[in-house]
Structures are given as structure tokens and as C-alpha cells.
N, C-alpha and C positions, 0 to 999 in steps of 0.2 A: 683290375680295379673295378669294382660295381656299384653304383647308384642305388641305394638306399632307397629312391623317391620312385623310381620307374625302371625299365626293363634296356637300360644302358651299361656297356662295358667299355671299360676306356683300357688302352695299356698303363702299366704300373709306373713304368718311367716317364710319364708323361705327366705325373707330378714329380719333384724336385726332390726326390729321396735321393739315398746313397746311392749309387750306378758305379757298376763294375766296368773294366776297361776291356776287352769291349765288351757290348751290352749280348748276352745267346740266348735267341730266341729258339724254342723248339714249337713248331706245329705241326698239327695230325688233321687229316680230311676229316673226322670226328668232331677236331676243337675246333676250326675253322666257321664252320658255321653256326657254332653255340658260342661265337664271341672269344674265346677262349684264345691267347696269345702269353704264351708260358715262357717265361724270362728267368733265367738263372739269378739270383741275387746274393747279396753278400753276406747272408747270416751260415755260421757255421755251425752246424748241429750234430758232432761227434756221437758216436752209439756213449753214452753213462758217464758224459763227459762234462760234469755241471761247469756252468761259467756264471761269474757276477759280474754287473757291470762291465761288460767288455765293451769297447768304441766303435764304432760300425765307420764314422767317417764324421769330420767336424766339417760346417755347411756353411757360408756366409748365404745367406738368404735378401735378397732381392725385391722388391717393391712387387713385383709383378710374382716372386715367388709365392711372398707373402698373400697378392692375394687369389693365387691358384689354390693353396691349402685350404684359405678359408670357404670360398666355394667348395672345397671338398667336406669340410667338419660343417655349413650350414646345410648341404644335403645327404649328411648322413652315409660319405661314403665309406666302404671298407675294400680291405685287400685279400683274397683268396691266395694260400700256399699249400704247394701238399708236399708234405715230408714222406718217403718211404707208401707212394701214391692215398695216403692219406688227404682229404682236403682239410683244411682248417681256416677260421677267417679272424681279421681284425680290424677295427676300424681307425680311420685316420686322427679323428681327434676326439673333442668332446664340446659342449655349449652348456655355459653355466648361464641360469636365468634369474635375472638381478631385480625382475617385480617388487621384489617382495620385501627390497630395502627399499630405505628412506632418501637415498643419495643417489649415485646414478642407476638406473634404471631399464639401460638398455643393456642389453644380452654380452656375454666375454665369449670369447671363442679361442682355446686353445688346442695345442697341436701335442700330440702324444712322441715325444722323443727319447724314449725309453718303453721297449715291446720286452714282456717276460715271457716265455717258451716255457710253456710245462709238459713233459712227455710221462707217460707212462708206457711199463712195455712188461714183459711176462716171459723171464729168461732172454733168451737175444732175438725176444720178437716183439715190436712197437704197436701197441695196444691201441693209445691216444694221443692226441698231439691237440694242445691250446695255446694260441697267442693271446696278451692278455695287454692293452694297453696300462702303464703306470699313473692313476690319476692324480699322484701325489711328482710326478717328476713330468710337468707340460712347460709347452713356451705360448706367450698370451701374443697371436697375433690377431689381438682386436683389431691394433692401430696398421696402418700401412708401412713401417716402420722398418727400414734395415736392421737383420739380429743376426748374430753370431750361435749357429745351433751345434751341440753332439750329442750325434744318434748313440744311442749304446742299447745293450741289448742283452738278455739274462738266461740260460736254460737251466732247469731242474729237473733230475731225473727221479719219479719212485716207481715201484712196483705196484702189478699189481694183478690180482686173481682172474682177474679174466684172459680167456683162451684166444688165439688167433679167428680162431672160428667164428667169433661174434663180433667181432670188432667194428664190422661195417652194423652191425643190427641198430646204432644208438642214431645213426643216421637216416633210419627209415622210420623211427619212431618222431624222433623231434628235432625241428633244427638246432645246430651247433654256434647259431649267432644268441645274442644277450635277446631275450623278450619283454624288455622293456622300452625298446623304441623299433621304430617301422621299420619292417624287415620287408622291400618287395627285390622280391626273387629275380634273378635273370633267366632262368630254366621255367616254363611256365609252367611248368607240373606242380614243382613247389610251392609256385605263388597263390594260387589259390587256396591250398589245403593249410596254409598259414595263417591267409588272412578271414579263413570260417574261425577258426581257430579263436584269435585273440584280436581279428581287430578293432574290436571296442576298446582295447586296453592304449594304443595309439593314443585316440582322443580325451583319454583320461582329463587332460587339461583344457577344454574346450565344453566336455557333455554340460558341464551345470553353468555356462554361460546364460543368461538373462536372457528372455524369449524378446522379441520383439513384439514391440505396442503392448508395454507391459499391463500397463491398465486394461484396458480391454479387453485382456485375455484371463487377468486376474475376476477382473466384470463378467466375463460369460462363465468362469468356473462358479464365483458366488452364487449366479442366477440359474445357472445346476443345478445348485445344490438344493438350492429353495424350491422347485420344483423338482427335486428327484423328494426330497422330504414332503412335498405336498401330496405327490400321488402316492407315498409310502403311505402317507395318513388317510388317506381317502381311499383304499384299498382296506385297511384295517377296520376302521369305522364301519365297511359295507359289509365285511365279513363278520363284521361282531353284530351286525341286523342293527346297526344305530341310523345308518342311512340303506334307503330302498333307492338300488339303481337303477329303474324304469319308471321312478316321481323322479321326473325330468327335473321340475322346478328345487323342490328340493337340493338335488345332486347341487343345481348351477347355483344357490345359494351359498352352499357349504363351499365350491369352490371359491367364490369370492373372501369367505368369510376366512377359508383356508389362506389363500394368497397372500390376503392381508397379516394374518396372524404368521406367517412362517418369511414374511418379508427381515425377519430379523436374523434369520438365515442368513441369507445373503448380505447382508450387512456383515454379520462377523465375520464370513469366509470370504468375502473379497476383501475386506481389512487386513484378516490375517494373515491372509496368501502374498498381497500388496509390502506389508511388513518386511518379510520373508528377503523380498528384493530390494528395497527403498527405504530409507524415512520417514520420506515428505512423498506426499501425492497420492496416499490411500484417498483423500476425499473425492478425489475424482472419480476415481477407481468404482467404489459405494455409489456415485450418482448415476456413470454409467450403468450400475449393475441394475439400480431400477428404476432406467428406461429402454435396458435389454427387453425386456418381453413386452411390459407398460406402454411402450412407444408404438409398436407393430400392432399390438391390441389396440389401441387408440384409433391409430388409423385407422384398420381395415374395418373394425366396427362401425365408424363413423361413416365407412363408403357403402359398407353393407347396409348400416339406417337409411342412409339418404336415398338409396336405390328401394330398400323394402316398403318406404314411404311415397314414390313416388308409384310403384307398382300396388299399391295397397295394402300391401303381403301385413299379416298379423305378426311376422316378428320382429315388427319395428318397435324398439320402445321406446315409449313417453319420455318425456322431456321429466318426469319427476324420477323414476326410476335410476337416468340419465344421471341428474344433480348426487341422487344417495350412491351411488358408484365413485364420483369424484370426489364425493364427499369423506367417503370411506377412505379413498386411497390417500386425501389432502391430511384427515386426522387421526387414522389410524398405519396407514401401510407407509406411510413416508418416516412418521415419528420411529417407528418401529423398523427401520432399514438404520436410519441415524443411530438407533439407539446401538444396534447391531454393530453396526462401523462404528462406535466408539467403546465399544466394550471386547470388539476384535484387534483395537489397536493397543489397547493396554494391558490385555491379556492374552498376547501374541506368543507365539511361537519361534522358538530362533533357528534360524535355517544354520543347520551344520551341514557344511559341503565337508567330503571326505575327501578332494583333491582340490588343488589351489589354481582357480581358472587363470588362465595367461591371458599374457597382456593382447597378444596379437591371435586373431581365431584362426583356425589351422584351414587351409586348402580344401573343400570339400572334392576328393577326385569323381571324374566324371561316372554318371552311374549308369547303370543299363536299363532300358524301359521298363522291367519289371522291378525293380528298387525306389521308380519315382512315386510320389505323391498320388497320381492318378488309380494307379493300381494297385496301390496300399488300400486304398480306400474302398478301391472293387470288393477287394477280399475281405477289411475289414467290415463291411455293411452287407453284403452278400451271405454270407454264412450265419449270421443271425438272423434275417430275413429271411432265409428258406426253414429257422427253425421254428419260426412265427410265423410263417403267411397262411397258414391252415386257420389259424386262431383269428389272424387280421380279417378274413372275410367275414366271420360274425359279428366283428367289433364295428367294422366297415356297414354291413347291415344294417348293424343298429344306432350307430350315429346317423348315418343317413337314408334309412328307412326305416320303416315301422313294425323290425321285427323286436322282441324282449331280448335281452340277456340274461339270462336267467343263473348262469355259472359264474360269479363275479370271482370265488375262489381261483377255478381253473388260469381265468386273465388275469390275477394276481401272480399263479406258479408261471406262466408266460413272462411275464416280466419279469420274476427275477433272475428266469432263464435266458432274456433277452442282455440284462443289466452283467450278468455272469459271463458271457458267451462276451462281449464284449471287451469285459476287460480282461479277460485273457485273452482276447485275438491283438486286441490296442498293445499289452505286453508284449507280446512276440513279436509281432509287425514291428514295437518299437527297439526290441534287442538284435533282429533282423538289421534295422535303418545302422546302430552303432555298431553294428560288425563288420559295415562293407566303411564304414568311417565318414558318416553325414552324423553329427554331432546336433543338426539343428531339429530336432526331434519334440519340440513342445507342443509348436501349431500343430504339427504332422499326425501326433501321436491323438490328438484332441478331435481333428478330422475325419481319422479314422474311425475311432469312436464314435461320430455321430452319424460319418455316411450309411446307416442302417437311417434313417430318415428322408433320405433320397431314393431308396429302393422302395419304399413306403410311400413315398408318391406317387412315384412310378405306379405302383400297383391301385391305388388311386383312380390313377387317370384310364389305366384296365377296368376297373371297377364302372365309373363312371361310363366307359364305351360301353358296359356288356348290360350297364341295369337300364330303367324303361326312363330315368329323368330325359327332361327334353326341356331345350328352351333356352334366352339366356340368363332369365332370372334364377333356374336352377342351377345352374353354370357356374353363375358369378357366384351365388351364394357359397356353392360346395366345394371351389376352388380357394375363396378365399378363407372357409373358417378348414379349409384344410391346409392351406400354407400355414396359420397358427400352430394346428395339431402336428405339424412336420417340424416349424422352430421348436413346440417344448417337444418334442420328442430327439432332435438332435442336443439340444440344451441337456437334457437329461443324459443320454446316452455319451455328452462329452465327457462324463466321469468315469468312463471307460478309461481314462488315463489317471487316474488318481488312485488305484489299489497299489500299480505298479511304479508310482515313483517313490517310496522305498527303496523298491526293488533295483531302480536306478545307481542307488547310494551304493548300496552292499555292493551290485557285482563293480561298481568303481572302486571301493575301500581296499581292495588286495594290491591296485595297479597304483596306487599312490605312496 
């Protein structure tokens, strides 16, 4: 008898099945240590000898029977036989999940009291052997309940083309349990090449579970989006000679005027996304989403003024400049976020999930250092960074030195190399996370995504040791309008998860 959940084997009789008088055990130094504790039972399997319902043995069952079964059908366990040294498996019972009524609600659990034997064999030699529990003939021990059971039990014999010679070959190809629920091995050989395999399919009921701090996250993908569309249009503009990007003034002009005017952006796509999960409570969602950038801007300008004014520095601006920036954002960037968010809410999008999430979220099992968060994110931000960093030192340059940029093209095909490189590493990383069966996959996948903005610091603060600035007025300056340039560049690069949630859907629609 083996546990479904983990790498446990119990003997057969030690649930409350049929038991012969006496009970014969055989073991070998081989099976001893692989768990293995091989018991003669009472099913009779004649060579071409079909049988229907036959009675294996009638059981009054027990309070304490009752609830050893169901720990056995809520952990999924099943029973190994091998016929004619065949192995074949079956499972104890079955769980029907009652969600999805309107009445009660919590889970039935019954117990399979009728096992079909199907054999195949080729002349007087035994090909295949399947046990197959009857799910039309269970007994519901939900309740703790004394029940009066009989086992009975069915063989079918047919032919069949295949030679003795292969007969073992379907068992190195694929396992012989159902692939439709968690299958972990007791053999640890097996365990792992099953769950590369299919264990996204596990979590099926659990992956499109609701991220947590919905808002929030709905809020930073809006404000993505708005800034991955601001520097798409401000890259387009430059390459079409409408703006010269070394007229500094200019450029920072058109960004403001850009911000404001694509603040409607994020407005629809935090609406719409907010929809997707909710109701009620997109408006939060949309105010979040702009005081995502707005807020950090705010500040850190304002410590950068008050510092550049106290130091004398020419980049402090006037107090009029000041008023038309807030001005802007009070009568143009705000009406135009609102407008956004009400035109995302009524011309939203309806989320079709392809499997029906449950009610109770599944066990994340424990994962090994290289599956957590930390070093998702290494790989995720690492690998498009080293495909960038050649490019970053000019761009480095030329925001904070006084060299041209003279290739705005070139830093255009860098980004969508950088945007590309992304969302297929966020892809994989995140088909990775649902294989080993962590279903919580939204932050994670979003994370990754942006950690290429932390590597970008990192080389920053390289930057900064290796060039000739000195001081702390240069310090403070290039520190803080480079924590800006690392938020929208994480902000941006978080849509690195957004080609492949699609791709989410599909490879769950087969498992549902």
C-alpha cells in the first residue's frame, strides 16, 4: 500500500480489506528495503477465466474502520499487485468535490468496493494486467458511520497482438497509474521523471487562484503598461527625427507631456485586469496605479530640489515650472487615468479560467534552493542583463555624463531585445515554478521579470565607482534619479509576465 502524497509504504492489511486466514507474507533482501511486503490476497485470477461480480468477502466496518479508509482516499492512496510478476496498481477510493453546488459544499469521500481486472495475454502468455476501481459501485464514507460492505470483484480476459518480449517496454515508457492526480513514487527513480513530466497538471485546480494584494498588483501591471507604451512612443518619435535626443530639454518635455497623455493606459489596464478578479474595488486599483510612479517621483524630486537649492546646483527648478508640472498632472494626467479606469471597467474583458479553482489551495511541497524566488530572479534578471550591459554603459554615459548618444535606433533594437529576452525567461521560470507544484506563480512570475532592474543598479553603482564623480551632491543626485530609472525599468520589464499568461490557460485546458 503506497501514499500518493510522499515516499511511504504501509502493508495492505493494515487497512480493513478482505484478509485471508492466515495472512502469507513473502519477502526477498531486495523487497525489504524498497518497502515492499508482499501478501497473498484473495482475488482469484484463473488463466481466461472471466468472472462478474464475484464476492470477495462481506465487512461490517467500524467507526475507527471507517475512518482509516478515509485517510487512505484523502491521501490518495493506492495498492500495488503483480499477477504472473507483473506489477499493476489501484487506488483505494475516490473524492468528489462539491464546490461547485449550491448546497453542501464540503468534499464526499467514497471507497471503491468493487475492483475490475482486466488482463490481456497473447496465447498462454499474460501480456497486461489492469485494476480498475468501479466508480459507479462506491460506499460514501464521509460520515463516521457503521456500514455493512461487499467487496466483489470482476476479471475480463481479451487478446492481444503484443509478444511477450515487450511486455515490460510500456513500463519504462510511462507510468501505469491514472495521470490525472498526484502520482509520487516510492522508488525514487520514478519520482522525479514523473513529476518533470506532468506536475503542473496536479495543480490544475489551484494555478488561476487570485494573486494576492489584488489591487496592487493589478496597479503595478497598469502602470507597466503605461510606461512600457511611453518609451515605445518615445523611441518611435526619435527614430522618426521628430524628437533630437541630445535637446535634453526637449526630450524631458515630451516625457512629461508623454506621461500625462498615456496615463489613460493605465487606467484601462488596471481596470480591466482588476475586473478579471473582482466587481467591486477597481477604483482603488486605478488610484494606486497613479501613485505607483507619481509618488516616488514626487518625493525623490522634491529631496533632490531641496538639496540642489541648498547647494546652489542649476538643477533646481523654480517654483513656477513646479506649479505647471502639478498642474498638468491635477488637469490633465489624473482626468485621463479616471477616464481610462472607467472605460476599462465597462469594456472589460471576461476571464475564462479553463479549470475550476478549489475551494481549499493545495500544499505547496517543500522546494529545493534552486526552485525558490531568490534564484528565479537571479536567472531571470541576469541573462538579459548580460545581453544589455555592453549597450548600458553608453546609455550610463550619457545620462550621466556628457557624452551624445548618437544611435537611438540601436537602444531601441536593445530594448525590444531586453522586453523579448524577458518574457521568455518569466515563461519558463514560470512553467518551471508549476511543474515542481508551487501554483503561487503571479508575484513570482512578475519578479522575475523585473529583476533585470536590479542588476542595472548593481552595474550603476560599478559605474559610479569606476567614473571621476566625487562628492555627496553628485552622490545623492545620481543615486536617487537612478532609483527612478530602476522602478520604471522594473515597472516595465514586469510584463515580462503578460505574453505568457495565455500560455497559462492552454497548457491547463488539456488537465481539466
Amino acid at each position: 500500500m503506497n501514499d500518493y502524497g510522499s515516499s511511504e509504504t504501509y502493508q495492505y492489511y493494515e487497512l480493513p480489506f478482505c484478509r485471508p486466514d492466515p495472512v502469507i507474507q513473502k519477502e526477498s533482501l531486495g523487497e525489504v528495503p524498497s518497502g515492499d511486503r508482499l501478501t497473498a490476497a484473495l482475488y482469484k485470477l484463473n488463466f481466461r477465466e472471466n468472472k462478474v461480480a464475484k464476492t470477495l468477502c462481506h465487512k461490517k466496518l467500524e467507526e475507527d474502520d471507517i475512518a482509516k479508509f478515509k485517510y487512505a482516499v484523502i491521501n490518495d492512496f493506492y495498492f500495488q499487485i503483480y499477477y504472473d510478476d507483473l506489477p499493476f496498481w489501484g487506488f483505494v477510493g475516490k473524492i468528489e468535490d462539491n464546490s461547485w453546488t449550491l448546497e453542501d459544499k464540503s468534499p464526499k469521500y467514497f471507497l471503491f468496493q468493487h475492483v475490475q481486472f482486466e488482463v490481456l495475454y497473447n496465447g498462454n502468455q499474460i501480456i497486461e494486467v489492469h485494476a480498475i476501481g468501479d466508480p459507479n459501485q462506491v460506499v460514501d464514507i464521509t460520515k463516521d458511520a457503521v456500514i455493512d460492505v461487499e467487496f466483489t470483484y470482476s476479471v475480463t480476459w481479451n487478446t492481444t497482438s503484443a509478444t511477450f518480449d515487450t511486455r515490460m517496454d510500456r513500463y519504462s515508457k510511462a507510468s501505469s497509474l491514472p495521470a490525472h492526480q498526484k502520482i509520487h513514487w516510492f522508488s525514487s527513480g520514478d519520482e522525479g521523471e514523473e513529476d518533470k513530466e506532468v506536475g503542473w497538471k496536479y495543480i490544475h485546480g489551484d494555478v488561476f487562484r487570485y494573486p494576492r494584494n489584488k489591487s496592487l498588483f493589478c496597479a503595478v501591471i497598469g502602470m507597466g503598461t503605461q510606461l512600457l507604451t511611453l518609451v515605445f512612443c518615445l523611441f518611435v518619435l526619435v527614430c522618426l527625427g521628430i524628437l533630437i535626443p541630445y535637446n535634453r530639454g526637449t526630450l524631458c518635455t515630451a516625457l512629461v507631456i508623454l506621461y500625462s497623455l498615456t496615463s489613460v493606459v493605465a487606467g484601462y489596464t488596471t481596470a480591466s485586469f482588476h475586473r478579471q478578479f473582482a466587481e467591486t474595488g477597481w477604483e482603488r486599483s486605478v488610484l494606486l496605479a497613479g501613485i505607483m510612479f507619481a509618488g516616488p517621483l514626487f518625493v525623490i524630486g522634491s529631496i533632490l530640489n531641496v538639496v540642489s537649492v541648498s547647494y546652489g546646483e542649476t538643477a533646481a527648478l523654480p517654483f513656477s515650472t513646479i506649479m505647471v508640472i502639478i498642474l498638468i498632472y491635477i488637469f490633465l494626467t489624473i482626468p485621463l487615468l479616471v477616464l481610462g479606469g472607467v472605460v476599462g471597467y465597462l469594456f472589460r474583458s471576461e476571464f475564462q479560467s479553463p479549470c475550476a479553482t478549489k475551494r481549499y489551495p493545495r500544499e505547496i511541497p517543500p522546494l529545493a534552493w534552486y526552485w525558490k524566488t531568490p534564484c528565479q530572479m537571479f536567472l531571470g534578471g541576469f541573462l538579459p542583463f548580460s545581453a544589455i550591459v555592453l549597450e548600458l554603459q553608453h546609455l550610463y554615459a550619457s545620462l550621466w555624463g556628457y557624452q551624445i548618444f548618437t544611435l537611438p535606433c540601436i537602444l531601441f533594437i536593445m530594448f525590444i531585445i531586453l522586453i523579448l529576452l524577458t518574457a521568455i525567461l518569466s515563461a519558463g521560470l514560470t512553467y518551471i515554478q508549476l511543474s515542481v507544484e508551487d501554483h503561487q506563480w503571479w508575484w513570482r512570475s512578475a519578479l522575475c521579470g523585473g529583476s533585470t532592474s536590479v542588476f542595472m543598479f548593481a552595474y550603476f553603482i560599478y559605474f559610479y565607482a569606476r567614473s571621476s564623480m566625487t562628492g555627496l551632491l553628485q552622490f545623492f543626485i545620481r543615486y536617487r534619479l537612478q532609483c527612478l530609472h530602476v522602478l520604471c525599468i522594473f515597472l516595465d520589464a514586469w510584463h515580462g509576465r503578460l505574453p505568457f499568461f495565455p500560455d497559462v490557460r492552454s497548457i491547463h485546458s488539456p488537465s481539466c
